[in-house]
C-alpha positions as a printed Julia matrix, in Angstrom:
664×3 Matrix{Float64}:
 -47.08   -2.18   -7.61
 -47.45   -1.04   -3.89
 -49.18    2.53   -3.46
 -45.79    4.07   -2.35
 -43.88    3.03   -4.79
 -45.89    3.96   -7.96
 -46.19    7.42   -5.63
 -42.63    7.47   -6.08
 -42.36    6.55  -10.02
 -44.81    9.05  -10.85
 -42.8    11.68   -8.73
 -39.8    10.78  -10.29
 -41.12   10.68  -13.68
 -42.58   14.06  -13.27
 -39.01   15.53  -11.77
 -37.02   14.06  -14.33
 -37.85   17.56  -16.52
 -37.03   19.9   -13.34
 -35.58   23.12  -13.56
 -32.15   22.23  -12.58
 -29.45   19.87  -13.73
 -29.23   18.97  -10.15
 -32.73   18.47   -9.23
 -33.03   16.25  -13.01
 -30.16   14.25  -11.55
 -31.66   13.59   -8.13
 -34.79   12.8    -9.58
 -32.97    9.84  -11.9
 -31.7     8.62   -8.88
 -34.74    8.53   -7.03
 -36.45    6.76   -9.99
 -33.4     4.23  -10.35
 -34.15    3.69   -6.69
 -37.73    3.03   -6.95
 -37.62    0.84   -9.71
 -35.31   -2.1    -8.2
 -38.59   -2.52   -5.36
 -42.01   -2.85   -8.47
 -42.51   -5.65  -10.39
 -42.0    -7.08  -13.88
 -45.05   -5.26  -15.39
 -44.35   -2.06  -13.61
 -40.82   -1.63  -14.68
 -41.87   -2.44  -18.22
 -44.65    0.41  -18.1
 -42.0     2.35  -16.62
 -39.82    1.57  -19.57
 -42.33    2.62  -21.88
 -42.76    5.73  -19.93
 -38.96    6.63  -20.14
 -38.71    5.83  -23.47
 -41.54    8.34  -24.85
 -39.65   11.2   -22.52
 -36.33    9.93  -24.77
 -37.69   10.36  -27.78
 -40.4    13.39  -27.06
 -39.9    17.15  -28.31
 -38.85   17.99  -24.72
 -34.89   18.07  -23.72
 -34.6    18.3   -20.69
 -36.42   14.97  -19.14
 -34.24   12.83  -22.37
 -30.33   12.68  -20.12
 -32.3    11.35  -16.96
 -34.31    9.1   -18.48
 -31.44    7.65  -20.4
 -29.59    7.35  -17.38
 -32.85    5.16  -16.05
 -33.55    3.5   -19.13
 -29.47    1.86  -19.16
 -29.77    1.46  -15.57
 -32.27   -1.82  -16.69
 -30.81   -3.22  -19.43
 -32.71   -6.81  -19.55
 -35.91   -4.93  -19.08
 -35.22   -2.13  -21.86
 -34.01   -4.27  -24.42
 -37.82   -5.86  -25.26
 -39.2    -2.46  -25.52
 -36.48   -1.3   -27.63
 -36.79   -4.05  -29.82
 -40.77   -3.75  -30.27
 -40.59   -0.26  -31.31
 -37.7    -0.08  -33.42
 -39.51   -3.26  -35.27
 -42.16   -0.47  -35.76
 -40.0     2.43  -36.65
 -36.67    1.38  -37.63
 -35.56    4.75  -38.61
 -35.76    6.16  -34.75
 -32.04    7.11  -34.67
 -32.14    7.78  -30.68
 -33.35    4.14  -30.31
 -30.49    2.32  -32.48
 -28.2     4.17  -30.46
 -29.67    3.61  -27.08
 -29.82   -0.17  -28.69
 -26.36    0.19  -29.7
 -24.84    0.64  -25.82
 -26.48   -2.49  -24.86
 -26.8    -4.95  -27.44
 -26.68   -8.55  -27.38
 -25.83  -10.77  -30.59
 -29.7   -11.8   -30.95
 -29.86   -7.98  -32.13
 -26.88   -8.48  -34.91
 -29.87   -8.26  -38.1
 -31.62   -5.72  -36.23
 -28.7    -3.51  -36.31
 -27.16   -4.84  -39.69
 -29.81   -3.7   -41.35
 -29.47   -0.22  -40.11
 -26.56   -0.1   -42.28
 -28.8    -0.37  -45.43
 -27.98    2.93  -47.61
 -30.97    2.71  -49.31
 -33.48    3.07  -46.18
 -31.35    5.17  -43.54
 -29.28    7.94  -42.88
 -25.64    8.49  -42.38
 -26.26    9.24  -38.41
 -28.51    5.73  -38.17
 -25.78    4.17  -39.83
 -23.04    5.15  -37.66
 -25.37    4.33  -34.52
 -25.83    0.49  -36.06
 -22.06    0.28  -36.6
 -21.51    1.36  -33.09
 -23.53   -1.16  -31.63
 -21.93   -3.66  -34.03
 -19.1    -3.63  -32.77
 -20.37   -3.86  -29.26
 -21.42   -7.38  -30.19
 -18.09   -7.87  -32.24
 -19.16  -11.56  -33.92
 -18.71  -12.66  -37.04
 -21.82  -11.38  -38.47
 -20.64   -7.78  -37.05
 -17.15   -7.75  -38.2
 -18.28   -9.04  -41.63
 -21.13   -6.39  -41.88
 -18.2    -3.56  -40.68
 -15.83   -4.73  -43.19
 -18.24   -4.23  -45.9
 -18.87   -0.2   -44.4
 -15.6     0.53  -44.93
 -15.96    0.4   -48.88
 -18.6     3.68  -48.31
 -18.06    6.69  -49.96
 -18.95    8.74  -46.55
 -15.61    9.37  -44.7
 -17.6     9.41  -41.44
 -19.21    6.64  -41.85
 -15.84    4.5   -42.59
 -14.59    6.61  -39.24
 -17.2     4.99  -37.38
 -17.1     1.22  -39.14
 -13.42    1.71  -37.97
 -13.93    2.2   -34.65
 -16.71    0.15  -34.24
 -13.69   -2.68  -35.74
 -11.79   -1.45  -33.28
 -14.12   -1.91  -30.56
 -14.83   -5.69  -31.44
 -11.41   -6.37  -31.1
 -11.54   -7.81  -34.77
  -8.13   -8.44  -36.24
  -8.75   -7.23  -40.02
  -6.17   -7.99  -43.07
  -3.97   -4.38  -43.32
  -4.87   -4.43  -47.33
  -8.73   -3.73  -45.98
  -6.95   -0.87  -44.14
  -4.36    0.6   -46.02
  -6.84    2.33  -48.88
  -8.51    4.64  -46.24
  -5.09    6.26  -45.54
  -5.54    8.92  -47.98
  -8.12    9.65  -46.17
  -7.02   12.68  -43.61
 -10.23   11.91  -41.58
  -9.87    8.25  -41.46
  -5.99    7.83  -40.81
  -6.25    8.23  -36.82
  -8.95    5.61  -36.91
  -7.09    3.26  -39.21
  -4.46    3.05  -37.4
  -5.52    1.82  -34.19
  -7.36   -1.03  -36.43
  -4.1    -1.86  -38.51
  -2.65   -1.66  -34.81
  -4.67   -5.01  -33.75
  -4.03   -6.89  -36.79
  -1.35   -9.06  -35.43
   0.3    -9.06  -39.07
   3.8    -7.34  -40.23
   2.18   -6.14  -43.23
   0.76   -3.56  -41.14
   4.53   -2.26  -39.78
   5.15   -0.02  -42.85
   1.93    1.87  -43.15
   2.07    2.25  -39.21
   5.76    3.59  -39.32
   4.91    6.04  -42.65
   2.19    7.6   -40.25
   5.02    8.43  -37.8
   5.83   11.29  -40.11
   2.12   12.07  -40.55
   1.51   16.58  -40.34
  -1.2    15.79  -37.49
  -0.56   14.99  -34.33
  -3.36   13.1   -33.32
  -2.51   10.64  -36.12
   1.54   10.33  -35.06
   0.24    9.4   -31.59
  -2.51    7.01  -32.6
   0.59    5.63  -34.9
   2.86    5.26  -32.45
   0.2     3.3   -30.07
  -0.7     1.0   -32.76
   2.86    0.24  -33.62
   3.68   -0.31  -29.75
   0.3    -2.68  -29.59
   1.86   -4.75  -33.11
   5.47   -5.21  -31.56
   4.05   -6.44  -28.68
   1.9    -9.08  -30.94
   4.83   -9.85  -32.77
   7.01  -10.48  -30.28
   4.31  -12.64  -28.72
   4.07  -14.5   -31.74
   7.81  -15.12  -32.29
   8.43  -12.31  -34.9
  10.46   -9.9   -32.49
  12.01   -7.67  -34.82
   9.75   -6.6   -37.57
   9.02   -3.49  -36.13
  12.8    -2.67  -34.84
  13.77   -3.54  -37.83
  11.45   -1.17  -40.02
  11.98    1.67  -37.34
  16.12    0.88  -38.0
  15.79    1.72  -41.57
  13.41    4.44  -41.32
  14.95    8.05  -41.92
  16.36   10.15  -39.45
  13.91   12.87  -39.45
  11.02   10.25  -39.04
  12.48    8.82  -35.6
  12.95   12.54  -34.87
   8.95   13.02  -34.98
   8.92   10.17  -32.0
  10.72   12.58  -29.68
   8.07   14.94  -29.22
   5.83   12.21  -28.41
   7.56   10.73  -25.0
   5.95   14.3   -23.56
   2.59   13.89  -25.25
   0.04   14.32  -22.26
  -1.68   10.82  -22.42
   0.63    7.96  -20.42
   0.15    5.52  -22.61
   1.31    7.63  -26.0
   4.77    7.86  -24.03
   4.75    4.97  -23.06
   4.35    3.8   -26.84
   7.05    6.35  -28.01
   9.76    5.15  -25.39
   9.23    1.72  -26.57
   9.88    2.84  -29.85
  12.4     4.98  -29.46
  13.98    1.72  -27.97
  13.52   -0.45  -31.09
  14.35    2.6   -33.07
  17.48    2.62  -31.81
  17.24    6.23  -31.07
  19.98    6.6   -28.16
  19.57   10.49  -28.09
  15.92   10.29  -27.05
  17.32   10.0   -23.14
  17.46   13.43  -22.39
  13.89   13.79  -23.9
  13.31   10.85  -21.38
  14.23   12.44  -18.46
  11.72   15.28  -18.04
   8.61   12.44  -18.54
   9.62    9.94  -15.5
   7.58   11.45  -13.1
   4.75    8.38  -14.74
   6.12    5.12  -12.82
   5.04    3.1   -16.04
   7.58    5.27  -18.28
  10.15    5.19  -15.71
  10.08    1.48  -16.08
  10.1     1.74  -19.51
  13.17    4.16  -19.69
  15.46    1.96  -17.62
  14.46   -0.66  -20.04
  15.51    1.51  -22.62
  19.24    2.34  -21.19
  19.81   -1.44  -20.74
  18.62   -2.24  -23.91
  21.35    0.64  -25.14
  23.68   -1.03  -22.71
  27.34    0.91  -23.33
  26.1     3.41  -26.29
  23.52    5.05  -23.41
  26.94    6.01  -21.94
  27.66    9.54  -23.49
  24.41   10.66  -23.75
  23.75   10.05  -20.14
  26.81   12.32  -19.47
  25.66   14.92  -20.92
  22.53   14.68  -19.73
  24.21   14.89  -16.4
  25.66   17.95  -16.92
  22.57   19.77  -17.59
  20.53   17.98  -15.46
  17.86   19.98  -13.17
  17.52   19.34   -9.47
  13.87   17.45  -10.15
  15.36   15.15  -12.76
  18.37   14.12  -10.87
  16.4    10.94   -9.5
  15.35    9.84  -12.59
  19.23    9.98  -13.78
  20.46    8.71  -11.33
  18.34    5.46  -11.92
  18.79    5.66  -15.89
  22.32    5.36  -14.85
  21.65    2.19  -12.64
  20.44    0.29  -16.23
  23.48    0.5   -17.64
  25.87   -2.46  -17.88
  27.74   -3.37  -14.58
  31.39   -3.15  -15.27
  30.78   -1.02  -18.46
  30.19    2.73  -16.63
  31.66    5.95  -17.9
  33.46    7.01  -14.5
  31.89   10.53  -14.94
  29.16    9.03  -14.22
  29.92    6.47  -11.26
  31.13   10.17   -9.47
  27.57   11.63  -10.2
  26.36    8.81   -8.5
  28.41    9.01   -5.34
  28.04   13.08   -5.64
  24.16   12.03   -5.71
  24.28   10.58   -1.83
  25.05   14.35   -0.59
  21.52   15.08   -2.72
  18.97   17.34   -0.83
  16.51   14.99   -2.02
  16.1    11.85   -0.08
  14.53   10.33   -3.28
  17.29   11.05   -5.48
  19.9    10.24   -3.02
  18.57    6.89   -2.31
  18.08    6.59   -6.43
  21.65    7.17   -6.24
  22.45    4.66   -3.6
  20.19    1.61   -5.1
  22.04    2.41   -9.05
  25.41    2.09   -6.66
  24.25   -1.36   -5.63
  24.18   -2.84   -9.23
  27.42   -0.99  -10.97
  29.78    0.27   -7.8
  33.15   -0.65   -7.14
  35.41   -0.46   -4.59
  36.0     3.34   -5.59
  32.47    3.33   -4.17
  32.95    2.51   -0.8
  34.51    5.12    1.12
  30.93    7.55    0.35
  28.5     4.95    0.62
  30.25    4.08    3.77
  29.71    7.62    4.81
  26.44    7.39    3.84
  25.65    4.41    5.98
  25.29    7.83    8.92
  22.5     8.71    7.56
  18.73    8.33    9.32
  16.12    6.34    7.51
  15.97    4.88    4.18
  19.22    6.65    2.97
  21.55    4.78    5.28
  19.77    1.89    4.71
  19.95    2.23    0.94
  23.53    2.78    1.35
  24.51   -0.15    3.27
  22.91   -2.74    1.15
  25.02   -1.05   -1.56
  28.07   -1.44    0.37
  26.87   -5.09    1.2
  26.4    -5.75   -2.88
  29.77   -4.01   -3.82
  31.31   -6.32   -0.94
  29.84   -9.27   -2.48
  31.38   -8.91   -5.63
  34.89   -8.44   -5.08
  37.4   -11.14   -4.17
  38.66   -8.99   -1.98
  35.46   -7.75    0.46
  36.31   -8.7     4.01
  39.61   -6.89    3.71
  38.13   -4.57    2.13
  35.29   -3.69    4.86
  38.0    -3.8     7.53
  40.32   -0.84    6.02
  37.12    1.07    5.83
  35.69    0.53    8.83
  39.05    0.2    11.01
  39.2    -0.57   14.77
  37.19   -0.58   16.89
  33.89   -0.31   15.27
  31.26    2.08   15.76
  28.97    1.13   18.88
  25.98    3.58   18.54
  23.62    4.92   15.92
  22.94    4.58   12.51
  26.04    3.83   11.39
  26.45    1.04   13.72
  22.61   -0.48   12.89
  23.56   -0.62    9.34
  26.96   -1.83    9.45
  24.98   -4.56   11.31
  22.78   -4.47    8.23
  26.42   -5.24    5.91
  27.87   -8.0     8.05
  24.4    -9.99    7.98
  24.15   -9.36    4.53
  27.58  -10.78    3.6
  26.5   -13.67    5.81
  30.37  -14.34    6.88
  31.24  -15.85   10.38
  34.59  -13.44   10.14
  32.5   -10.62   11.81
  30.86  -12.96   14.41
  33.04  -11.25   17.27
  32.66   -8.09   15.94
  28.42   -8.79   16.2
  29.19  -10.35   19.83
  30.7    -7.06   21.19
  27.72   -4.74   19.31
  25.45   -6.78   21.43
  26.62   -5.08   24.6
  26.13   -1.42   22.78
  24.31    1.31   24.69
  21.88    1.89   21.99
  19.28   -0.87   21.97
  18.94    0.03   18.19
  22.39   -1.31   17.78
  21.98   -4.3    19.94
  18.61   -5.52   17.89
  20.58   -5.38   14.53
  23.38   -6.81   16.1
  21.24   -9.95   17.09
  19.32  -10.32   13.77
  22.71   -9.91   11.79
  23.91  -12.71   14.2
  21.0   -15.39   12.56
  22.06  -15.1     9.24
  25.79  -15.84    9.91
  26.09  -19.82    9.52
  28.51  -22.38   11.01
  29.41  -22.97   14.59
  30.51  -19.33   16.56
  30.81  -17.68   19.73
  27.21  -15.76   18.38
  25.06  -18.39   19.54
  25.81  -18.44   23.23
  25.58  -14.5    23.15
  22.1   -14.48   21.23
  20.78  -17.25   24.52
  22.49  -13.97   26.61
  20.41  -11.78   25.12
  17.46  -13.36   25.78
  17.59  -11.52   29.18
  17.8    -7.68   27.59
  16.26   -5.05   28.86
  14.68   -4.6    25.3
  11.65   -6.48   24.49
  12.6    -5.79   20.6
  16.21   -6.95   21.46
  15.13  -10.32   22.89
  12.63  -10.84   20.31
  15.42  -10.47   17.65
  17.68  -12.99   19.19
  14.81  -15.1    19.73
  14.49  -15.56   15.53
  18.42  -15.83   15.16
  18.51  -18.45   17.37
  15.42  -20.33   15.5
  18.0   -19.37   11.88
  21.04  -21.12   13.76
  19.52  -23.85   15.12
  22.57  -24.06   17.64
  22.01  -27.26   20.26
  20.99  -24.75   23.43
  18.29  -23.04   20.81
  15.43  -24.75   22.2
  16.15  -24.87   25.9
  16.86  -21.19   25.22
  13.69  -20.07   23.56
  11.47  -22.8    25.57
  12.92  -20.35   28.38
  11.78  -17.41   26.8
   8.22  -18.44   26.41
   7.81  -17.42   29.93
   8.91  -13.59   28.99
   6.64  -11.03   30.32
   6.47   -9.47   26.65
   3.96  -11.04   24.2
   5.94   -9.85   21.17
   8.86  -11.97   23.12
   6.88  -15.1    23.62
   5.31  -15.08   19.98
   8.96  -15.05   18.34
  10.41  -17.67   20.83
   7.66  -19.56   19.94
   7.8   -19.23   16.21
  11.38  -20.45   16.39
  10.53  -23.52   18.26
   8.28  -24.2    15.75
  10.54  -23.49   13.0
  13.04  -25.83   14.77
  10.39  -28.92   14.63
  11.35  -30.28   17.62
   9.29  -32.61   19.8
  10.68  -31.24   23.15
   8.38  -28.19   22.19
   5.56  -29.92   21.54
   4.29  -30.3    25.61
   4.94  -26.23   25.96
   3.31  -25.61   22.87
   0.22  -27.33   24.34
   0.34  -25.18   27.33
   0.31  -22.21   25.43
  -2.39  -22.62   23.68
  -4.34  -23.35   26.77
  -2.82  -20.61   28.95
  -1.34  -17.72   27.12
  -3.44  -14.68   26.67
  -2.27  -13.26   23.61
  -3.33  -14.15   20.52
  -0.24  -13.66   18.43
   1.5   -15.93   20.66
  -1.16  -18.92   20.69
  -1.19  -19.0    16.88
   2.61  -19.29   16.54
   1.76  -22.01   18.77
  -1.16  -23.89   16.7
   1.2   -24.01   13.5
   3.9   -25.76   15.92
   1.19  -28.45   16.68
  -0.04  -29.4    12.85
   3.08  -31.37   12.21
   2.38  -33.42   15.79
  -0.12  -36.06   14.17
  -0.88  -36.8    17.5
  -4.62  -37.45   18.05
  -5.07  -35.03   20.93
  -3.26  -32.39   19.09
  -6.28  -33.33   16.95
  -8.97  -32.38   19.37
  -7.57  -29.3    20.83
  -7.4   -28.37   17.3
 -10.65  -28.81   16.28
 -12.22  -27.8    19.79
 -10.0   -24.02   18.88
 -11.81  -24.08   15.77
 -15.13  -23.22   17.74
 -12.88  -20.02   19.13
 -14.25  -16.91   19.32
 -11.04  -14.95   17.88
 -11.11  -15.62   14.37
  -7.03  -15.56   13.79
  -6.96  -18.48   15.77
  -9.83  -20.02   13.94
  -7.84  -19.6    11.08
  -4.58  -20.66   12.55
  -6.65  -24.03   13.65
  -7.84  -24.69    9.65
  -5.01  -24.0     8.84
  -3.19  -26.54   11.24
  -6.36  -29.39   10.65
  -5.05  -29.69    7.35
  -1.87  -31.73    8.07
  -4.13  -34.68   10.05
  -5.48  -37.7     8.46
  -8.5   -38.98   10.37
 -11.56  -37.64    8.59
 -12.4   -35.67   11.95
 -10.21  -33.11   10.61
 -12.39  -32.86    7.27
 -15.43  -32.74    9.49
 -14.33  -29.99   11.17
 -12.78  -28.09    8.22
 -16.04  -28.19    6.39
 -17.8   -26.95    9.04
 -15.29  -23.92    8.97
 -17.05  -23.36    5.36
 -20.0   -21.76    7.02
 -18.54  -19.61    9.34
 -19.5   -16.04    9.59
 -15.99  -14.36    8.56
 -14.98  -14.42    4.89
 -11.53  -14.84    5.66
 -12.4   -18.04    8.05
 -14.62  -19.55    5.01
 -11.48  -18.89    2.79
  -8.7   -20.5     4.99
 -10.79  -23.71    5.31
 -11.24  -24.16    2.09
  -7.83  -23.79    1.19
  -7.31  -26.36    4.05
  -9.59  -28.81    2.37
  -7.93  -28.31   -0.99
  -4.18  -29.05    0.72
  -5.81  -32.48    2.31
  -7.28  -33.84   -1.07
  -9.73  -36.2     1.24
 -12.28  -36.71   -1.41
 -15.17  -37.55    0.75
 -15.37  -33.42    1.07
 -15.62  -32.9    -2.66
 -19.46  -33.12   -2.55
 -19.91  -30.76    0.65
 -17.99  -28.24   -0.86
 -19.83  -28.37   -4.07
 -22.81  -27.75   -2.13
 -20.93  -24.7    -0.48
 -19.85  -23.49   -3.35
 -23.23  -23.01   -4.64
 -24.36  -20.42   -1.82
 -20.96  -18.49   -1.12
 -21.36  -15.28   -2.34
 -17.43  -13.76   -1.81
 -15.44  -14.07   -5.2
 -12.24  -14.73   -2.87
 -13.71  -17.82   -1.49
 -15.15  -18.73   -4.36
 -12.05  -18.78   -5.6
 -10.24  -21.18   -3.23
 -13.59  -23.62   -3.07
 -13.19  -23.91   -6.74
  -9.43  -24.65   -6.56
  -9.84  -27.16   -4.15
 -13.03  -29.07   -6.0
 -10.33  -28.6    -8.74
  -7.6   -30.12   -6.89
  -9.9   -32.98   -5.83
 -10.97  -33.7    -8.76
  -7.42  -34.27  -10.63
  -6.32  -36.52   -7.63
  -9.57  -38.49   -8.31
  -8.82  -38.76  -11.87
  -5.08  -39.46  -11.48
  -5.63  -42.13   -8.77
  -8.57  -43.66  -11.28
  -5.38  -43.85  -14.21
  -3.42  -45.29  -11.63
């Protein structure tokens, strides 16, 4: 060991019983620190070292050196192993053993079950580590604990069952549940056992007077149905909750506000299978977790029409914070199947103070509204930000259900439309939705609006309205806006049309003085695939000084097969911006001359992660099997899981086609 470092072990050592908790802590550090720079020998003297402060008389050294001694696992297990082969009955040992153990140490830690020789709190430390190591040998050794006559001990062969994951018969189980101290711990075992036996004891400890045990019940029983169901036996546990008494599903209420997540998380589920349709208005003051908000909608549709009532009169209780969460518990329910009451809430619940719950309130109006529902979402549509938004994809889903929509959006909107603002931007937002030529004129005439807003939703709702209209001709208009944003967007409608003067159009608009102009004309040349392109796209990547723009342009030139399209390619590859490195790979993977596989496995070494990981999903896409052995070699020095990742997918990849062309 160099001088400075056993300087700074001994320190360490000696600091590790300091005064403080704050000064013991920095000196376990500092050790921890040390020790990754000595030698083998040295950190197993060190080891030795720590392990007399764990054991000694003295407590204040024993949490640092703990914290040391499990920092080193693979050099602490030997030492352990010696002395507890000298002095089996060292309880602190077995249970530092017990948090690292590996299955070689299974008859070590068996025999520290051994009534005869040890203690109850050596016993419990063995068990612990047992079921760290969770074989067979463990789980049979467990098993046989919980026949003790030591409640505790059965607590702790329970969990340590638990632990290992080990899926035990429920008649192993079902004995210790006259057991007050062992019925928590039980039931998180009979919980794992993947067998309905285990449904009826579960659902008796629903009623159980503790608390603890109800929610470990209802956890266990959530874990089962989910194994079940799995397995193909969906409705054991429904079906036992159906025909359980009233007052036991009553005892699941209080759980959907226990304070852990997942307990009501467990307790909606089973309040679901339970068929327990009152539990809603319990429901609504837990949704503030995401996971039980899921879980409640999921509920209400699983009620379907039933959820009705209770949902009104949750409504008319309901308190300003909960209003979002009802108004989306509302949204579950079956479209076409709505108490009206509660359609009105809903359209009351767009005037809501609270963007959240008024956009709640818009998005549940998407899935059940009517045309009742138009007129306020329609006044909605005003409204800044995500509201409006919200509103007018509601309008645009109502729309698209009714036979009827077109006329219906002209009586609502009337003549002539609005020209500026929100409303106009997200009636924009309708018409494109609805994806109807009808309203082609009407998006023609928005493009000449005085709010540039207006004219940029005008031309994107203009690209997703098919068929031959007057819309194309205005979009190549628009190409000479003031707007950069307002060309851009008719830029990618023309590249959705596709009308005949598209490309001449957007090879025009390559030229613009804006980049974010010349990188969406370009991307909708190349989404046209058209060979007229092919020449500008060249000069772009030569000339053009953004990069956004030249790697539009690199992904227009991988379906060219042309061989100098080849060699610009690969000379980009040596670029020093990495997104067009990676737009090069990415392009080199459509060619077929092995020059292209050179090049790509080259990419493999480059200094960027993301460069490394782009090639190699390149070289997995061109299945050229002469790579296979270069990226094996890769493979074995990359260090980042993510490219790790795509090398093995494409060795993967190569391999199959190897195999299949070998059937073949």
């Amino acid at each position: 060991m160099p001088p400075a470092a056993e300087q700074a072990v001994r320190e360490a050592l000696a600091a590790l019983g300091g005064p403080t908790w704050r000064d013991r802590k920095q000196a376990a550090d500092a050790l921890a620190h040390a020790l990754r720079e000595v030698d083998a020998a040295a950190l197993t003297q060190t080891m030795e070292a720590l392990l007399d402060l764990f054991v000694g008389h003295d407590v204040e050294p024993r949490a640092g050196a703990r914290e040391v001694l499990l920092a080193f696992p693979a050099a602490l297990r030997p030492c352990l192993r010696a002395r507890l082969d000298r002095d089996p009955h060292e309880r602190a040992l077995v249970e530092l053993l017990g948090e690292i153990p590996e299955a070689v140490d299974g008859p070590r830690l068996v025999a520290g079950l051994d009534p005869l020789r040890f203690g109850p709190n050596l016993r419990a430390a063995a068990a612990a580590g047992l079921g760290r190591i969770g074989d067979a040998l463990a789980v049979a050794a467990l098993l046989e604990l919980l026949g003790d006559r030591s409640d505790v001990l059965r607590v702790a062969a329970l969990d340590a069952l638990r632990e290992a994951g080990a899926i035990v018969d429920p008649a192993a189980v079902v004995p210790l549940l006259d057991s007050p101290i062992c019925r928590k711990a039980a039931a998180g075992v009979m919980g794992e056992s993947r067998n309905p036996d285990a449904v009826a004891p579960l659902v008796g400890l629903l009623g159980d007077g503790m608390a603890a045990v109800r929610a470990a019940a209802a956890l266990a029983l959530a874990r089962l149905d989910e194994a079940l169901d799995a397995a193909g036996q969906t409705y054991e546990v429904g079906a036992a909750l159906a025909r359980a008494p009233a007052e036991l599903k009553q005892r699941l209420r209080p759980l959907l506000e226990h304070r852990e997540p997942t307990v009501r998380q467990a307790a909606i589920r089973l309040c679901a299978l339970a068929g327990d349709v009152d539990s809603i208005t319990t429901l609504l003051e837990v949704m503030d977790d995401p996971v039980a908000q899921d879980r409640g909608i999921a509920m209400v549709a699983a009620f379907g029409v039933s959820a009705n009532a209770v949902l009104r009169a949750a409504a008319e209780r309901v308190a300003p914070a909960q209003r979002e969460h009802l108004y989306r518990l509302i949204g579950a329910l079956p479209q076409g199947r709505v108490d009206p009451v509660l359609l009105e809430c809903l359209t009351a619940g767009l005037r809501d103070d609270g963007e959240d719950a008024a956009v709640a309130a818009a998005e549940s109006l998407a899935a059940l509204g009517d045309r009742r529902c138009l007129a306020p979402l329609y006044r909605a549509m005003a409204e800044e930000g995500r509201l409006g938004e919200t509103a007018a994809d509601a309008v645009a889903a109502v729309l698209g259900r009714s036979n009827t929509g077109s006329e219906d959006l002209a009586l609502i909107v009337g003549s002539p439309w609005p020209a500026e603002g929100s409303l106009a931007r997200n009636l924009c937002r309708v018409v494109g939705s609805l994806g109807s030529a009808r309203w082609a004129p009407e998006l023609v005439g928005l493009l000449g609006s005085a709010d540039p807003s207006v004219r940029c939703a005008a031309a994107i709702a203009l690209g997703h309205l098919p068929g031959d209209h007057e819309g194309a001709d205005a979009l190549a208009f628009a190409l000479a806006d003031e707007e950069p944003l307002v060309r851009a967007a008719a830029c990618r409608a023309l590249g959705q049309l596709a009308p005949p003067q598209a490309p001449a159009a957007l090879l025009s608009a390559t030229h613009d003085r804006a980049a974010q102009v010349r990188a969406a004309a370009v991307a909708a040349l190349v989404a046209l695939d058209n060979p007229v392109a092919l020449p500008r796209l060249r000069a772009i990547v030569v000339e053009d000084t953004a990069p956004a723009v030249v790697v539009h342009a690199i992904a227009g030139l991988a379906s060219s097969g042309r061989d100098q399209d080849l060699t610009m390619l690969m000379s980009l590859s040596l670029s020093a911006d990495h997104e067009v490195v990676k737009a090069a790979a990415r392009a080199l993977a459509s060619f077929q001359p092995h020059r292209a596989t050179a090049a790509l496995v080259g990419l493999c070494s480059h200094a960027r992660w993301d460069v490394r990981w782009a090639a190699a999903q390149a070289l997995g896409k061109r299945r050229d099997a002469t790579s296979l052995g270069a990226m094996q070699r890769v493979l074995a020095d990359e260090r980042d899981p993510l490219v790790r990742q795509a090398l093995t997918e494409a060795i993967a990849e190569l391999d199959g086609t190897r195999a299949r062309e070998r059937r073949g």
